[in-house]
C-alpha positions in Angstrom: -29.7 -92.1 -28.9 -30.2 -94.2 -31.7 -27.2 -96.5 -31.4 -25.8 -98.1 -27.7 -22.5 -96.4 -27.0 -20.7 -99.0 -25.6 -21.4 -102.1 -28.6 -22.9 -99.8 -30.9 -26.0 -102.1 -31.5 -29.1 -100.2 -32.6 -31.6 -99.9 -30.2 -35.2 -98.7 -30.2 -36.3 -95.7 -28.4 -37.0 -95.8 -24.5 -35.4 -99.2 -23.9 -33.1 -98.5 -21.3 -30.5 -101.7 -21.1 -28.8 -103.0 -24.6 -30.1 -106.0 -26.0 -26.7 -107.3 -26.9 -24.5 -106.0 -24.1 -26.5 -105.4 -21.6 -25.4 -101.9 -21.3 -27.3 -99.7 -18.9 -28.1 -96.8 -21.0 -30.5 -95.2 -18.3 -28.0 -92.4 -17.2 -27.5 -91.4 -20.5 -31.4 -91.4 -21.8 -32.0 -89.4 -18.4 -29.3 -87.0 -19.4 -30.7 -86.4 -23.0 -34.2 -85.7 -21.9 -32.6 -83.0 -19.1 -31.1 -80.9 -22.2 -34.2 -81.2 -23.8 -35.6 -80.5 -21.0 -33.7 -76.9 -20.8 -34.0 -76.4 -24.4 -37.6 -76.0 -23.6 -37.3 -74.2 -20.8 -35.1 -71.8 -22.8 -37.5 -70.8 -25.3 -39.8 -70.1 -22.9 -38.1 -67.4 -21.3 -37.7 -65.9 -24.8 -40.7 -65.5 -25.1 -41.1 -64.1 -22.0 -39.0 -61.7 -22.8 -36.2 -62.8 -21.1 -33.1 -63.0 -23.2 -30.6 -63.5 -20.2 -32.3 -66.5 -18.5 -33.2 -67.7 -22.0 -29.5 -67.7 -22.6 -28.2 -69.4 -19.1 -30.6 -72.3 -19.9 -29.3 -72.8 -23.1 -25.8 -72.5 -22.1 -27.2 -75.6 -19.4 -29.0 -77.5 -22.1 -25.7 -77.1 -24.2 -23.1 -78.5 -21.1 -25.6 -81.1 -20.4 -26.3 -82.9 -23.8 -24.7 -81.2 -27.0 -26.3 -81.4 -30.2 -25.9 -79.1 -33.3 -29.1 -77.9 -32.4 -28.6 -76.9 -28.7 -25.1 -75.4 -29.8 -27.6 -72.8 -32.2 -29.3 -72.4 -29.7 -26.7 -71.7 -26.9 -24.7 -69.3 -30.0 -27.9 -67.4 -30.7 -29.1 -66.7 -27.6 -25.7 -66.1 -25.8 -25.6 -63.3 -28.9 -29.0 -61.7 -28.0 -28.2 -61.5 -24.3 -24.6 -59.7 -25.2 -26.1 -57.7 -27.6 -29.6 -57.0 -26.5 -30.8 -57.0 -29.8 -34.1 -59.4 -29.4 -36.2 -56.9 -31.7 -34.1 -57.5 -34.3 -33.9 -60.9 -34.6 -37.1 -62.5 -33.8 -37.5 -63.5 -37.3 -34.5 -65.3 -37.6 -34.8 -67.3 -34.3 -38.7 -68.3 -35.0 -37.3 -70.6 -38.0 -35.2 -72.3 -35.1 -38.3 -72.6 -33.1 -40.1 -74.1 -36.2 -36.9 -76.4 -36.3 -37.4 -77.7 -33.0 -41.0 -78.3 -33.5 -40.1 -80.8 -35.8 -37.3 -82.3 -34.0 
């Protein structure tokens, strides 16, 4: 969270009350690092080889704290568990792996 929802002043990261409001942001910082948190948790499972739990935890991640990448996420893997095509597509989901790396 870049930004304090309530005033919208910029913030730095980890500070948990708004300088200028005086906002307590620390439900919401808590909440981003739990869909991280599953984000994570679903990629492992992937590699596990489990495309169903992979999925759930994404679906999770996704409820918890959207983002346009968790929504990838959640549409990719919610396609490889319905599908069970996870031979087929490990190619394209590494990139997203590579994305996340970054992120």
């Amino acid at each position: 969270m870049k930004k304090c929802p309530i005033c919208r002043a910029g913030r730095t990261h980890e500070e948990s009350l708004c300088r200028r409001c005086g906002s307590d942001l620390t439900w919401m910082l808590d909440t981003q690092r739990l869909g991280r948190s599953l984000l994570v948790r679903a990629m492992a499972a992937l590699h596990q080889g489990n495309p169903h739990k992979a999925a759930m935890l994404a679906r999770r991640a996704r409820f918890v704290h959207t983002t346009p990448f968790s929504r990838v996420v959640d549409d990719f893997l919610t396609y490889l568990d319905s599908r069970e095509c996870l031979t087929r597509h490990k190619q394209e989901f590494k990139k997203y792996i590579l994305e996340w790396d970054q992120w």
